[in-house]
Structure formats: C-alpha cells, structure tokens
C-alpha positions in Angstrom: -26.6 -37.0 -2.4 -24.1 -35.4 -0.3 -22.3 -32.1 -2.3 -18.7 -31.9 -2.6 -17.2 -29.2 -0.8 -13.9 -27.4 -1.6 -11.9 -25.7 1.1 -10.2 -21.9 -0.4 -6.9 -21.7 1.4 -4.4 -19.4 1.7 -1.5 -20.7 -1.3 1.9 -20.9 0.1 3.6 -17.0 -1.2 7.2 -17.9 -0.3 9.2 -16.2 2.5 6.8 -13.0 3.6 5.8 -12.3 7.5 2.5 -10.6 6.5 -0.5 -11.8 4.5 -3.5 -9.9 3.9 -7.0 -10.8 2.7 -8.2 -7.6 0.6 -10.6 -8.5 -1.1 -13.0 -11.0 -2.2 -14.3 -10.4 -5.8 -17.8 -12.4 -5.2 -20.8 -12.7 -2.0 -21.9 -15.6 -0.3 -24.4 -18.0 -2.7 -22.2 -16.3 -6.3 -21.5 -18.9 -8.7 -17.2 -19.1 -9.3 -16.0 -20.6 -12.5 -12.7 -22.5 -12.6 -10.3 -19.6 -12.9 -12.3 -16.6 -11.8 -10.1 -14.6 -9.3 -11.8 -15.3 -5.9 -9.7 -12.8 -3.5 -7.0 -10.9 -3.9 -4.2 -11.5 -1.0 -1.5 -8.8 -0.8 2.1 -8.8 1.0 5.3 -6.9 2.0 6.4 -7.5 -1.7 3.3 -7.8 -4.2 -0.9 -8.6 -4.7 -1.5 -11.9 -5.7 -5.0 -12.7 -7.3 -6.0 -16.2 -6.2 -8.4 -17.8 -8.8 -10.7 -20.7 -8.3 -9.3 -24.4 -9.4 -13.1 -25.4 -9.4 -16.5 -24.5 -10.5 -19.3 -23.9 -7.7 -20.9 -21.5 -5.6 -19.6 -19.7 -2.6 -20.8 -21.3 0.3 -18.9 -19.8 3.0 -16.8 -16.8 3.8 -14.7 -17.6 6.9 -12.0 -14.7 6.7 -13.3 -11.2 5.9 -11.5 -8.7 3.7 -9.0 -6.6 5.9 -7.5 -9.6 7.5 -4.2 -11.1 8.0 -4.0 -14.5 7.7 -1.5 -17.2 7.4 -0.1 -19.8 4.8 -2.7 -23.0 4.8 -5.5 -21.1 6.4 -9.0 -21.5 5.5 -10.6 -18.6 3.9 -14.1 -19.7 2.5 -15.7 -23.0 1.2 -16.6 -23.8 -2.4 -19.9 -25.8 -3.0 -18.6 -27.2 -6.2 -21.0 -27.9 -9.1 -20.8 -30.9 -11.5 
C-alpha cells in the first residue's frame, strides 16, 4: 500500500517582500506530531513558527535553513502515519 504523502509549504504571511527559512526544528526520518513546530520562517516584520497539521515522519527536506523562499513553495515532505 502506497503511503500518503504531505507537502510542507510556505503559509501565505500577508504583504512582506522577504521570507526566510531559519530553521527546521527536526532531521530527515524524525517523527512530527500534529502541532509540533516544524520550521521557523522569519520576515521584515516578525518569526512565525509553522507547526505540522499532520502526524508522520520527515521524509524530505527540499529548502535548507538560511533560505529565502516564497509564499506556496515547497519546503519538505511529510510521510504521514495512520
């Protein structure tokens, strides 16, 4: 059976011209809970903790820490867990 996959974007942060990825809080193959803070994004204005809507394990980290990136893009993928 196929697993479900979940793809960790960056959330829309209203009107800001730069977002950074600072940090993710877990490594490739850690097991996230629904509402563990995955990264930590920050901006002209404020950090924003981004927490996990699912449970699962970190299957892929796309965009590394120290990176701007933009609203909708794919930062990492979520193996989710039943």
């Amino acid at each position: 059976m196929e697993k479900k996959e979940f793809l960790l974007k960056t959330p829309d942060l209203g009107d800001t011209e730069k977002i950074e990825l600072v940090r993710w809080s877990f490594g490739l193959g850690d097991q996230i809970e629904i509402g563990d803070e995955v990264i930590e994004l920050v901006t002209d204005k404020a950090a924003f903790p981004v927490e996990s809507p699912h449970r699962g394990i970190l299957k892929d980290i796309i965009v590394r820490a120290g990176s701007v990136v933009s609203k909708g893009e794919i930062l990492g993928i979520l193996e989710l867990s039943e």
